[in-house]
C-alpha positions as CSV (number, residue, x, y, z in Angstrom):
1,X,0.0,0.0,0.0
2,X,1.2,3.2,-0.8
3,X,2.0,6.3,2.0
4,X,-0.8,8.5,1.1
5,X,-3.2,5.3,0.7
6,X,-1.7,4.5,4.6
7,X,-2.0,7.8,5.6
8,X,-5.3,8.4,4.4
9,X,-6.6,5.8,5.9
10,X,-4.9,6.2,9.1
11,X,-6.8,9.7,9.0
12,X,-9.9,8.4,7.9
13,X,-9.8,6.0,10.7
14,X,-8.7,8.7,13.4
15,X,-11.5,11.0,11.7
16,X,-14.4,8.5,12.5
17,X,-13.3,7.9,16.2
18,X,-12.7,11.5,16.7
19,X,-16.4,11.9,15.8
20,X,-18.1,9.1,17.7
21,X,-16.0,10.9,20.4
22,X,-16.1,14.1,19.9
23,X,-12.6,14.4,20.3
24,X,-10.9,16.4,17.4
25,X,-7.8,15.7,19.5
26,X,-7.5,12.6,18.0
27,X,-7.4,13.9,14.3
28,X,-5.4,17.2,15.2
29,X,-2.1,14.9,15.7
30,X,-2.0,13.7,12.1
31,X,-2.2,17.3,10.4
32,X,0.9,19.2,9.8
33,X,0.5,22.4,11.3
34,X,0.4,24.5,8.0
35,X,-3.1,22.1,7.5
36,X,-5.4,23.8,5.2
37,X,-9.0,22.6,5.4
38,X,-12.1,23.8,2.6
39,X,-15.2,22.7,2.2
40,X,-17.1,24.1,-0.5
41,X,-20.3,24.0,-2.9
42,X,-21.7,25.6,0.5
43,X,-22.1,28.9,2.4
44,X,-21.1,30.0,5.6
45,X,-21.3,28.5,8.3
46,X,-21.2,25.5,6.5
47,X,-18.4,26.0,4.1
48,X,-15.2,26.0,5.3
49,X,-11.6,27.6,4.9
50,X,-9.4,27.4,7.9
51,X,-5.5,27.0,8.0
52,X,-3.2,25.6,11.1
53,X,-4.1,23.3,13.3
54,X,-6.2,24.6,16.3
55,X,-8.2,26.7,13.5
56,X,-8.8,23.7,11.6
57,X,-10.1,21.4,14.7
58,X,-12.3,24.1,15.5
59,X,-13.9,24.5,12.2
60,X,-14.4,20.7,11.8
61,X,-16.1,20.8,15.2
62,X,-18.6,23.7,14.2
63,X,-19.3,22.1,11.0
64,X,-20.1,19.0,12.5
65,X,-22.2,20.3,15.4
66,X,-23.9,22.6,13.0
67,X,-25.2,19.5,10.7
68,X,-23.8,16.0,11.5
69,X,-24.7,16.1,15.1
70,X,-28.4,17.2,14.7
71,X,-28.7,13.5,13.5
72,X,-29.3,10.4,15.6
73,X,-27.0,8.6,12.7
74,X,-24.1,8.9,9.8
75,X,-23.0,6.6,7.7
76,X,-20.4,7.1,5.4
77,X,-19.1,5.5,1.9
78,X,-17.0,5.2,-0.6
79,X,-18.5,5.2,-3.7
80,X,-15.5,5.9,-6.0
81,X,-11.6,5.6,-4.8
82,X,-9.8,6.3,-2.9
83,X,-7.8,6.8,-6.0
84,X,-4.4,8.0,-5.6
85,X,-2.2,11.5,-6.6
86,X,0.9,12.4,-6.5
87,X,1.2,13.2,-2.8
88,X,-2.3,12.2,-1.5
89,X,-5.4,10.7,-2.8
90,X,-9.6,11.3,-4.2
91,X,-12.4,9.9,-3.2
92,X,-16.1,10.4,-3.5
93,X,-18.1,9.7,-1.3
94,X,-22.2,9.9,0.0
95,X,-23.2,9.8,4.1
96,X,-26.5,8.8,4.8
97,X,-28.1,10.6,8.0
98,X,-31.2,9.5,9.7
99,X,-33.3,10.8,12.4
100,X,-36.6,8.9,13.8
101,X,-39.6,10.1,11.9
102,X,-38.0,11.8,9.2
103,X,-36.7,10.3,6.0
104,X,-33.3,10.1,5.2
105,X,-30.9,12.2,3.6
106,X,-28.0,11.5,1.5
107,X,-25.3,13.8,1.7
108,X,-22.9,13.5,-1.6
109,X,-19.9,15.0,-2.0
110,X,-15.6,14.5,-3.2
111,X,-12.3,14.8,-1.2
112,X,-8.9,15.6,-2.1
113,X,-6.0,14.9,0.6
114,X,-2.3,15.5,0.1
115,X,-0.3,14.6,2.6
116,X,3.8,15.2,3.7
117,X,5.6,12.6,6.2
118,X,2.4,11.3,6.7
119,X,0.6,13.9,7.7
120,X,-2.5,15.8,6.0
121,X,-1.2,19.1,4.3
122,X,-4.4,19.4,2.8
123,X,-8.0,18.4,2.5
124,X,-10.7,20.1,-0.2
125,X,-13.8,18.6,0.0
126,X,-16.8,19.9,-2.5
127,X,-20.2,19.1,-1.3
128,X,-22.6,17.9,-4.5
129,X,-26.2,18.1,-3.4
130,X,-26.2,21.5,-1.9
131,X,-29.3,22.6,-2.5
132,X,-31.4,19.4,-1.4
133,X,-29.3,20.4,1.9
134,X,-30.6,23.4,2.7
135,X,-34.6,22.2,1.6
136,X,-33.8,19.6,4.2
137,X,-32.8,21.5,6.8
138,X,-35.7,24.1,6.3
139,X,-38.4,21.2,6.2
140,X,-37.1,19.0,9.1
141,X,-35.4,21.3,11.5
142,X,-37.7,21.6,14.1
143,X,-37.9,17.8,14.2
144,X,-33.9,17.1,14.2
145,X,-31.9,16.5,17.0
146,X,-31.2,20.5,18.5
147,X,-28.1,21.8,17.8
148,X,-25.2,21.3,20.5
């Protein structure tokens, strides 16, 4: 397996068990500290563009407790890649929330990650259904879980 497949997954890994913990702590030790994080094909608060470390951990909190969180559960895929770069890898990707009483929604999106000495340099993600977001959010709010 190649470094950035390894380090991507290593992040991966670290990114799902900082979540069910709510623990950024546990991702912020595999970014170097000139990490840029952006999230687009969204606006504020949920897009994203932060740079360092404690910047980024914050932002991936807030963007989580601003949408993830106000579900009961997330499940993510893989449905292409991860495919590699030079330096890092791509990957699309859907997550499928549900809530009790409400249907479920399919979030679907694309990465890129380049990495140096193992570590994540940089991570783009572009957010594909934007618009069915939002309508979701505006329909179901009052029925998901409140914000943290």
């Amino acid at each position: 397996m190649s470094d950035a497949l390894l380090a991507f997954a290593k992040y991966a890994e670290a990114f799902e068990a900082g979540f069910a913990a709510n623990d950024w702590g546990l991702v912020d030790v595999l970014f170097d500290d000139d990490i840029v994080w952006a999230v687009g094909g969204l606006p504020p608060p949920l897009a994203i563009v932060a740079h360092g470390r404690q910047p980024v951990s914050s932002a991936i909190k807030q963007s989580v407790d601003t949408f993830d969180r106000r579900f009961e559960r997330r499940e993510p895929q893989a449905t292409k890649g991860p495919v590699l770069l030079p330096g890092g890898v791509h990957l699309e990707w859907q997550v499928t929330y549900t809530c009790a009483g409400l249907p479920p929604f399919v979030l679907r999106g694309e990465e890129w990650d380049l990495f140096r000495a193992g570590k994540l340099v940089m991570h783009y993600e572009h957010i594909h259904n934007a618009a069915e977001v939002f309508d979701y959010l505006t329909r179901h709010d009052g029925a998901l879980v409140p914000r943290p």
